[in-house]
C-alpha positions as CSV (number, residue, x, y, z in Angstrom):
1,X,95.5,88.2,125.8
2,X,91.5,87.8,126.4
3,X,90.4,84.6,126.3
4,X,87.8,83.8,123.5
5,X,84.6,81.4,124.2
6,X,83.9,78.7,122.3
7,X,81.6,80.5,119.8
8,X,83.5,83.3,119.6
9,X,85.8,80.8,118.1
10,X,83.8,78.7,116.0
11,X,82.2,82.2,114.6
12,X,85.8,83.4,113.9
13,X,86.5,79.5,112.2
14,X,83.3,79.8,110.4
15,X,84.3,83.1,108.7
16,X,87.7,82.0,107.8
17,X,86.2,78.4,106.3
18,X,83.7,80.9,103.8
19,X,86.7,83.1,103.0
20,X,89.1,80.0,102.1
21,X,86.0,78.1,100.5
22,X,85.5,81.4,98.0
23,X,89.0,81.5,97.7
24,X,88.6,77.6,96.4
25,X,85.4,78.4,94.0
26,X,87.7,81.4,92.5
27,X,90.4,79.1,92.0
28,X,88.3,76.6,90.5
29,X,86.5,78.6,87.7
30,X,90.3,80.5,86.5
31,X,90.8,80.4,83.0
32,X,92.8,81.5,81.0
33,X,93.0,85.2,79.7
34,X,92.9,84.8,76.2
35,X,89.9,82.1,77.5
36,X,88.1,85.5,79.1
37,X,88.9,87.6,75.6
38,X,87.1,85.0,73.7
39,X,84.5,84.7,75.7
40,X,83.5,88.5,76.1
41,X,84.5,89.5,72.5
42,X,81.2,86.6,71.6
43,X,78.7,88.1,74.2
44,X,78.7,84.9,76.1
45,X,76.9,85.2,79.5
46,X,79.4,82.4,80.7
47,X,82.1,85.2,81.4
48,X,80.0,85.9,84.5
49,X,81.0,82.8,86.4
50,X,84.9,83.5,86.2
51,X,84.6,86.7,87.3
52,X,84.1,88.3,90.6
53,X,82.4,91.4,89.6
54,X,82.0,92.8,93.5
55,X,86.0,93.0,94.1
56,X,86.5,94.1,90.3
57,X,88.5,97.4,89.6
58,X,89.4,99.3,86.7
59,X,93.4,99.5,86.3
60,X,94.5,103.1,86.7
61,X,91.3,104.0,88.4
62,X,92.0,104.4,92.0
63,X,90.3,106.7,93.8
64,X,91.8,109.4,96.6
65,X,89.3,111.4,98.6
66,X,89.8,114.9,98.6
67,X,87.9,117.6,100.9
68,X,87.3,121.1,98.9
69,X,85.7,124.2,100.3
70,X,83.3,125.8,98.6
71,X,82.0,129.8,99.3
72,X,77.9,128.4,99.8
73,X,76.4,130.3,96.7
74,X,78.6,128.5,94.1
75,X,77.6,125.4,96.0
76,X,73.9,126.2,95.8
77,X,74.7,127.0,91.7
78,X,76.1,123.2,91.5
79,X,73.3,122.1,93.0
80,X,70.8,123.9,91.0
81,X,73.0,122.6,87.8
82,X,73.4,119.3,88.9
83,X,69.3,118.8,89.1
84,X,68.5,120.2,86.1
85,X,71.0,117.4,84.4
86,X,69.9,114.9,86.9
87,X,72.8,113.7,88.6
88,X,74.5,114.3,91.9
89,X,76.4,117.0,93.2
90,X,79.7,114.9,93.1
91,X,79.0,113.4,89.7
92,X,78.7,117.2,88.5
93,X,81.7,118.4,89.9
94,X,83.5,115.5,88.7
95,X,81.8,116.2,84.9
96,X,83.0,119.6,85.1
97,X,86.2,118.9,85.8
98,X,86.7,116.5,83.3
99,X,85.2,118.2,80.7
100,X,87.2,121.3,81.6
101,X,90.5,119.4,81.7
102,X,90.0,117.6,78.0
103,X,88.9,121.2,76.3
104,X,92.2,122.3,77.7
105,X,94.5,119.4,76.4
């Protein structure tokens, strides 16, 4: 095992002190669920400080990456679509499918 030099150490310390001292902060500002209904269902801005908004995710949202070939002129079409709307080429394709998918239900 390499050896680590005394920053190396202290930087590794350091960054474990800042995770456990967020861990702490989160800890300290829990509340209740029911307390986080209330306040959201009034429009408080206090909601903000119990929540960790970076690290949030939406239940039943996960995303998996998928790779898709496409012949180039029905690439250049989604491009030429996806401009006119104004989004990106991803956000298009996604739109499409999702349109396409609830017409069909």
């Amino acid at each position: 095992m390499k050896k680590q030099s005394a920053s190396s150490r202290s930087a590794v310390q350091g960054r474990a002190k800042d995770a456990s001292t967020s861990a702490e902060g989160r800890r300290r500002n829990a509340i209740p669920a029911e307390k986080v209904d209330e306040l959201f269902d009034s429009g408080s801005d206090e909601i903000d400080k119990h929540l960790d908004w970076e690290n949030a995710q939406r239940p039943g949202r996960e995303v998996q990456r998928v790779n898709v070939d496409f012949p180039v002129d029905l690439l250049r079409a989604i491009d030429r679509e996806a401009k006119r709307i104004g989004v990106t080429r991803q956000a298009f394709i996604k739109l499409r499918l999702a349109d396409t998918l609830a017409s069909s239900r």
